[in-house]
N, C-alpha and C positions, 0 to 999 in steps of 0.2 A: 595208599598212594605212595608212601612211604618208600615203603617198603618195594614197591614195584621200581622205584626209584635207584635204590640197591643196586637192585640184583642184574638191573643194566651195567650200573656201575661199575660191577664186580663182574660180567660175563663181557665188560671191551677191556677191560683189564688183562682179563686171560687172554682173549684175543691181543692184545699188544703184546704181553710176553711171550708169547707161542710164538708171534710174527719176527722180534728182537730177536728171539733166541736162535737163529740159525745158526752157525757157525758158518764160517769160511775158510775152505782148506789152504789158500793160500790165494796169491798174486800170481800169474802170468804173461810176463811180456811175450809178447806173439809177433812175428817176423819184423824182428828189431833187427840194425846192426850193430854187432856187439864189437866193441871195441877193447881188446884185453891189455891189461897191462904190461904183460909177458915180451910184448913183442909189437913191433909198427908195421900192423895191420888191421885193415877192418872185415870182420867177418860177416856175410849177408845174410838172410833169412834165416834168425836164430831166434829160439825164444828161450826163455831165462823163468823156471820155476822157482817161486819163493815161499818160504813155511815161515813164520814167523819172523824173525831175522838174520834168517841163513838161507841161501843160495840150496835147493835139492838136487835139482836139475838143468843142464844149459846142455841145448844140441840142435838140429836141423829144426825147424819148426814141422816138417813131416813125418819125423820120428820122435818126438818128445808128446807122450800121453798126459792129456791136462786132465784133472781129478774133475768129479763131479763139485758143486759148492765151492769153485776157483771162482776168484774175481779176474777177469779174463783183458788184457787193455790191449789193444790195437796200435803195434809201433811199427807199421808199413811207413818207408821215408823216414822212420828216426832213426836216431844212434843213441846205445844204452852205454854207459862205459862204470866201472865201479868207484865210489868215492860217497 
């Protein structure tokens, strides 16, 4: 009975680390307006690729290719600006 006990224990175990273990290739804000600091303008329907804590990619939300495993957020109506 024990033992039966276990090997549940041990078989949602793996199930949990299999499930944790995914990786996420990064962040994408998705047709945000992006606000640069370069200049006083607001750019529209831009999405903004993120890898860790560096900026990959920023361009038209119809030409920027979001990776598989991107946590993907919805910024229709916002404004992104950096800080």
């Amino acid at each position: 009975m024990r033992a039966s006990w276990f090997y549940l224990l041990v078989f949602l175990l793996i199930i949990l680390v299999c499930l944790c273990g995914t990786v996420l290739a990064g962040t994408a804000f998705v047709n945000v307006h992006l606000v640069p600091m370069t200049s006083e303008t607001v750019i529209p329907g831009q999405t903004v690729l993120v890898k860790g804590s560096k900026i990959a990619a920023i361009g038209p939300s119809t030409r920027i290719k979001i990776p598989d495993n991107t946590r993907t957020i919805d910024g229709s109506h916002l404004y992104l600006l950096p800080g």
